[in-house]
VOGU-3710 file (C-alpha; in Angstrom, 3 decimals, decimal comma):
1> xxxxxxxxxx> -65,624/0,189/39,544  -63,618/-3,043/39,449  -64,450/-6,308/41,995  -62,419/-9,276/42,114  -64,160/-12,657/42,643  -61,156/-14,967/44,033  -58,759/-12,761/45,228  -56,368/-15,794/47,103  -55,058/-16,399/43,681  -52,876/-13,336/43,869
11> xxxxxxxxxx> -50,746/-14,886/46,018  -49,645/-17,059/42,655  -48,000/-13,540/41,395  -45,488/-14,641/44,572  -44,105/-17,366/41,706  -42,730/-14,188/39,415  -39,909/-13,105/42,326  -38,712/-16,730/42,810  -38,483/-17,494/39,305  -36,678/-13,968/38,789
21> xxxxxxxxxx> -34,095/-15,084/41,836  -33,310/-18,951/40,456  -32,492/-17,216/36,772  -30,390/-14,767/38,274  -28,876/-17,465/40,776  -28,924/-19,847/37,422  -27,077/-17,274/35,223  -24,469/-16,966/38,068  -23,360/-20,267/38,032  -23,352/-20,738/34,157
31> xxxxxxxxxx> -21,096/-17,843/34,130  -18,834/-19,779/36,518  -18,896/-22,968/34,908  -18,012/-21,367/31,451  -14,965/-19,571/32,713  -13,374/-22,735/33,986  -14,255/-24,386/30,448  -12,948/-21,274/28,740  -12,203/-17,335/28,663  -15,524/-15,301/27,186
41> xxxxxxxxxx> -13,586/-14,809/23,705  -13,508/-18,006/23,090  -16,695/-18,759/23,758  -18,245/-16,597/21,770  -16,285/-18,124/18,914  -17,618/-20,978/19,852  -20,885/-20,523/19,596  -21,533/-17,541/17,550  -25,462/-18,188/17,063  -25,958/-17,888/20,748
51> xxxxxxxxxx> -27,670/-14,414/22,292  -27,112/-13,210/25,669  -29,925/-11,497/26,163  -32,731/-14,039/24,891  -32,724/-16,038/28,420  -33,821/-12,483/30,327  -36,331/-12,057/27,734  -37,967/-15,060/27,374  -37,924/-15,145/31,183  -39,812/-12,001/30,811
61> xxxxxxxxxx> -42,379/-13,318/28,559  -42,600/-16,240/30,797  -43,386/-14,077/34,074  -45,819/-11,933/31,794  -47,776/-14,971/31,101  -48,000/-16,043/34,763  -49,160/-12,541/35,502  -51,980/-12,672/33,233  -53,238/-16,374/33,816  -53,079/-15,106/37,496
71> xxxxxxxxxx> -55,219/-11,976/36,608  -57,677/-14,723/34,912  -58,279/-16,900/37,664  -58,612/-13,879/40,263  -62,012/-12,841/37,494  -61,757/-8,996/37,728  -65,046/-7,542/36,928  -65,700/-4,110/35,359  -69,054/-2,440/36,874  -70,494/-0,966/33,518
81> xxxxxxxxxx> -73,115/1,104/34,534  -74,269/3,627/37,839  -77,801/3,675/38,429  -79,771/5,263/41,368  -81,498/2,568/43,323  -84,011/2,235/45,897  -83,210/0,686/49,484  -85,041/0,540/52,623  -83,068/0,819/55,915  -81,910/2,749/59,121
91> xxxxxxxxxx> -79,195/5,240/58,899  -76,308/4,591/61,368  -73,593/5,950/62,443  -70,659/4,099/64,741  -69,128/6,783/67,651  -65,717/4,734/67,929  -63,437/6,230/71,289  -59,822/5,823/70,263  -58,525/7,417/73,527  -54,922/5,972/74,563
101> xxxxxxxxxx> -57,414/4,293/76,930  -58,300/2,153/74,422  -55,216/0,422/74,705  -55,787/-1,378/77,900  -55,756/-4,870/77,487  -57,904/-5,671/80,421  -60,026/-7,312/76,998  -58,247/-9,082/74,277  -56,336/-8,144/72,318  -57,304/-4,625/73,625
111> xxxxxxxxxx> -60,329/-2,326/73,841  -59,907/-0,523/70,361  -59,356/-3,857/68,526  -62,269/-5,171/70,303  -64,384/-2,430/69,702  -63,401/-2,443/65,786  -64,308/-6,058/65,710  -67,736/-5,418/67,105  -68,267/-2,874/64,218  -67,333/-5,417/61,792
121> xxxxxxxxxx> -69,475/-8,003/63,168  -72,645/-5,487/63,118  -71,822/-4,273/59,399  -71,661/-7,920/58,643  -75,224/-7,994/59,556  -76,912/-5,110/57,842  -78,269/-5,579/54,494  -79,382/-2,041/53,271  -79,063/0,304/55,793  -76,683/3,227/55,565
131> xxxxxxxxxx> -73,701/3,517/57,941  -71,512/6,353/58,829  -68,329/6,118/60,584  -66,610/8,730/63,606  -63,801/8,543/65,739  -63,328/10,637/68,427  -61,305/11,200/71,561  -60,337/14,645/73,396  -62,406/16,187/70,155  -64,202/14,649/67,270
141> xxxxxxxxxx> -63,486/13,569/63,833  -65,692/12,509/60,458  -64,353/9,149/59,168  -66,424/7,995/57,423  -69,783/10,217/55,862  -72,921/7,986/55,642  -72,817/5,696/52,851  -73,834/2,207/51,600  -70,261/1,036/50,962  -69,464/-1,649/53,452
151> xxxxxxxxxx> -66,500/-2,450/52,229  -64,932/1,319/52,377  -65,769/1,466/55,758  -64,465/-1,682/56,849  -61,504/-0,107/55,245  -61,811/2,796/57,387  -62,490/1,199/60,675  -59,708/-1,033/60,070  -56,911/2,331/59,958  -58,389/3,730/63,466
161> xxxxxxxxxx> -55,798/3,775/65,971  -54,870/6,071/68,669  -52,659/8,041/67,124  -55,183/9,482/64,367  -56,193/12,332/67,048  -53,791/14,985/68,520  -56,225/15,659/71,242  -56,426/13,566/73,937  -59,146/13,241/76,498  -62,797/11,351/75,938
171> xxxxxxxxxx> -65,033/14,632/74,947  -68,453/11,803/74,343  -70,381/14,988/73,561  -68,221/16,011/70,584  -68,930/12,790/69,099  -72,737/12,981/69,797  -72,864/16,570/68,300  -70,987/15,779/65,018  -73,135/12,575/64,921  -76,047/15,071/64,383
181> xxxxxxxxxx> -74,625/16,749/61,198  -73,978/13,235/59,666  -78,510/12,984/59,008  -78,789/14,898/56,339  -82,270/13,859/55,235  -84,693/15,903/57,352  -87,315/12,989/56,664  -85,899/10,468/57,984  -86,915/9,410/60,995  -85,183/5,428/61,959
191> xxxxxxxxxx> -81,529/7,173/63,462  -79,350/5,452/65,190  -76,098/6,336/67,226  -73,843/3,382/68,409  -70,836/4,862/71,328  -68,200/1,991/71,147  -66,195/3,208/74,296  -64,672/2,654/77,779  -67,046/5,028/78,764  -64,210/7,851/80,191
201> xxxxxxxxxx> -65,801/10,989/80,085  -63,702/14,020/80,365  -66,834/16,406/78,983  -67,733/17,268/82,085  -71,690/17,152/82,125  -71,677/18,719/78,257  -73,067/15,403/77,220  -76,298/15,517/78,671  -77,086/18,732/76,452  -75,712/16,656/73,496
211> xxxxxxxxxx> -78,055/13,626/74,033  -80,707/15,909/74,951  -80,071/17,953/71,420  -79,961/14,062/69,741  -82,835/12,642/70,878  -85,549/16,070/69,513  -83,389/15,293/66,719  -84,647/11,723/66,563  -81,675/10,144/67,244  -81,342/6,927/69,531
221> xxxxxxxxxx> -78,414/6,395/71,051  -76,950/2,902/72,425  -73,687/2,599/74,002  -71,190/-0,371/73,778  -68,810/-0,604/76,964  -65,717/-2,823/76,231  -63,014/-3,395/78,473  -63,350/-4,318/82,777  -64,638/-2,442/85,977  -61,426/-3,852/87,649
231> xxxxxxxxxx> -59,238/-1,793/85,111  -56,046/-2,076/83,294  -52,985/-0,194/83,313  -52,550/1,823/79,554  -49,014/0,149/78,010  -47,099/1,905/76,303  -45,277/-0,298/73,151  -42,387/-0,061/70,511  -42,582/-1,999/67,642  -45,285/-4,304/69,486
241> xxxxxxxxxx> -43,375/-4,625/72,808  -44,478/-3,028/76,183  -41,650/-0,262/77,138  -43,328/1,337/79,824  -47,006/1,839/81,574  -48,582/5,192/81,562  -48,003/7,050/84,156  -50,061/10,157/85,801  -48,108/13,505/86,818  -47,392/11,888/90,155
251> xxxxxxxxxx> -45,634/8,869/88,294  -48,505/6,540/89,839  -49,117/3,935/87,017  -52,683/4,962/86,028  -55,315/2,347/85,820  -58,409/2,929/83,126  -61,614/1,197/84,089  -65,029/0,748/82,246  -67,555/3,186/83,608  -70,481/1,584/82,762
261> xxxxxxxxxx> -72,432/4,263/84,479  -71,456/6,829/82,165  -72,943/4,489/78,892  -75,582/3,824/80,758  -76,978/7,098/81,557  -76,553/8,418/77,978  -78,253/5,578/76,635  -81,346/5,976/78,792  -81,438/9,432/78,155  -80,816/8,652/74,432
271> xxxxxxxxxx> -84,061/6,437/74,189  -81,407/3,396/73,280  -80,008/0,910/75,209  -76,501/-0,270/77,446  -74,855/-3,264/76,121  -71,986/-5,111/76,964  -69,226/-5,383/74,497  -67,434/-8,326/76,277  -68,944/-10,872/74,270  -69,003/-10,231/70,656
281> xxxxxxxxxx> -71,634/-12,900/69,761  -74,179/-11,789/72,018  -73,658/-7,965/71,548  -73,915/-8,533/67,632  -77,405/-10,632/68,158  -78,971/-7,845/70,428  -77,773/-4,887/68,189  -79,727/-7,083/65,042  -83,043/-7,669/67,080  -83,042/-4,008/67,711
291> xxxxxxxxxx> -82,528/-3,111/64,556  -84,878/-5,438/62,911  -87,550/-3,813/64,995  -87,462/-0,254/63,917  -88,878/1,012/60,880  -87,348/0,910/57,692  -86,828/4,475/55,762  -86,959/4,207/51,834  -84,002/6,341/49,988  -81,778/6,317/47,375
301> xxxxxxxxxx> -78,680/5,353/46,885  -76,320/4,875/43,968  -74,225/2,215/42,769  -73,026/0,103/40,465  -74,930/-2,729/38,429  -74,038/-5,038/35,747  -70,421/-6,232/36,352  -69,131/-8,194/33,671  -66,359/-10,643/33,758  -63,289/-9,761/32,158
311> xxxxxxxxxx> -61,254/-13,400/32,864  -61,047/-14,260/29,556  -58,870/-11,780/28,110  -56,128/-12,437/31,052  -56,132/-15,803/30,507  -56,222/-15,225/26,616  -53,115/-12,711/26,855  -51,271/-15,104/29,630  -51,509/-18,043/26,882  -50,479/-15,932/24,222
321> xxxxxxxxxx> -47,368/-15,439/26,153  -46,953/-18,706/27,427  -46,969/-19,833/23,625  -44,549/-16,845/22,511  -42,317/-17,971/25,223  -42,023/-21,747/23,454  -40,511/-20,178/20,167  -38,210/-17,713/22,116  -34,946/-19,794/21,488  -31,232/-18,429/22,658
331> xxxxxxxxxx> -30,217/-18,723/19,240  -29,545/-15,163/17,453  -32,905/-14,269/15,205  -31,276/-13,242/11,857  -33,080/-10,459/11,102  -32,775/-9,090/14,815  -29,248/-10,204/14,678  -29,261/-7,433/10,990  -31,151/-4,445/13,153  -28,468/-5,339/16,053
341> xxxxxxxx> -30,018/-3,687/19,007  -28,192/-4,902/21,280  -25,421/-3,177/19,890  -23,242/-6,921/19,813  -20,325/-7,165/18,476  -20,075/-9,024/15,253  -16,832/-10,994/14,119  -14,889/-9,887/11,119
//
């Protein structure tokens, strides 16, 4: 497994196309200057020592040694060895809706963004617990299994849109059933379930079986409403601009509202709690009070240990280069100029 410690210094590898453009744009106007002097004959009589192909090489060399200096100061490091470790924590798993209702914009930017943000925020918080990820709207689907990697599913959360399900609709109880199948270890007892949604339910009563199923498995359940009981019409975009509003069968504009009663009710029935998603800050603090309150499970969990820094040969490699590129001259190297493989013409 490779980390890198300072990734901002990749943006230096932005130097290597701008240096590529000003030799190309340099080259250009040398050629233009020398035909006004003289026709390419004659210049090559001229100055017979000189090699047309050393200037893109040394600029090679040149970029090759930015590359690698830049690969230095970024400090990849190499994990060197998996071991099984021991953590104590809660297992979790995130029920994210990404119904096209989740485009309303009655919160900024709009409910799914908000709702991803709140994720983030409460993985930012957790120090060893496991986390799970779901999205779901007119059915369910596994994003993420349960796992220690925050980073992965950051990754994950991050490529949730609306798009990612065929099925549209806001079947809650799918999402609580596969949430069941995600706890695989029949000890464990701390389970959580967090439903980041507007709270449309199109399950029609199925969900109260699902939390009822959920909670004898030992699963608490809080719900996260974002968006506003006043509603928002769903837009409809192209390339980030608004085309159109949704419109129902009727062509009435239709207007998606938080139904807080819906979260509400599963969350009491859930043994969890309702919270309010409008401010992230607040949500965030409640979700880590709860969670710092329940018992902490023991398990294992693999990963890597013992990354070594591996900066030094970068930078060694990007100063070798740097040095080559000093005794690259555009003068012909005899013994290259015997092997010819270029394939120049010599002059009799």
């Amino acid at each position: 497994m490779i980390q890198f410690d300072e990734k901002i210094y990749f943006y230096l590898l932005g130097i290597i196309p701008v240096l590529v453009v000003l030799f190309v744009l340099l080259q250009l106007w040398k050629k233009r200057t020398q035909k006004k002097f003289a026709d390419f004959s004659l210049l090559k009589r001229l100055t017979p020592t000189r090699s047309r192909y050393k200037s893109g090489l040394k600029l090679f060399i040149f970029c090759l040694g930015i590359a690698f200096l830049t690969l230095g100061l970024v400090n990849p490091k190499i994990g060197t060895k998996l071991e099984t470790v021991k953590r104590e924590g809660v297992d979790i798993v995130f029920a994210v809706d990404v119904s096209k209702s989740m485009l309303a914009e009655d919160i900024a930017p709009n409910r799914l963004e908000k709702a991803k943000r709140l994720v983030s925020e409460i993985i930012n918080q957790l120090a060893s617990d496991r986390i799970g990820i779901i999205a779901y709207a007119g059915q369910a689907f596994p994003q993420l299994p349960i796992t220690t990697d925050y980073g992965a599913a950051k990754m994950f959360l991050q490529s949730m849109n609306t798009d990612m399900l065929t099925s549209q609709g806001t079947a809650i109880n799918e999402a609580i059933e596969l949430a069941t199948t995600y706890y695989n270890d029949t000890e464990q007892t701390n389970r959580v379930l967090f439903i980041i949604s507007d709270g449309e339910d199109h399950s029609e009563g199925a969900v109260q079986d699902a939390v009822e199923n959920a909670r004898e498995e030992g699963i608490r359940i809080f719900t996260i409403g974002v968006g506003k009981t006043k509603g928002a019409p769903i837009p409809i975009k192209r390339n980030g601009v608004v085309k159109s509003l949704k419109k129902d069968s009727q062509g009435e504009v239709v207007i998606t509202r938080l139904n807080e009663e819906v979260l509400v009710e599963i969350a009491s029935e859930g043994d969890g709690e309702y919270i309010d998603g409008s401010n992230t800050e607040d949500a965030v603090d409640f979700i880590k009070e709860q969670l710092l309150q329940m018992d902490k499970k023991e398990f294992e969990a693999k990963q890597f240990a013992e990354f070594k820094d591996q900066f030094q040969w970068f930078l060694a490699l990007g100063l070798l280069f740097l040095f080559l590129d000093i005794f690259v001259l555009d003068k012909k190297t005899k013994w290259l100029k015997k092997l010819n493989l270029f394939n120049e013409k010599t002059e009799e």
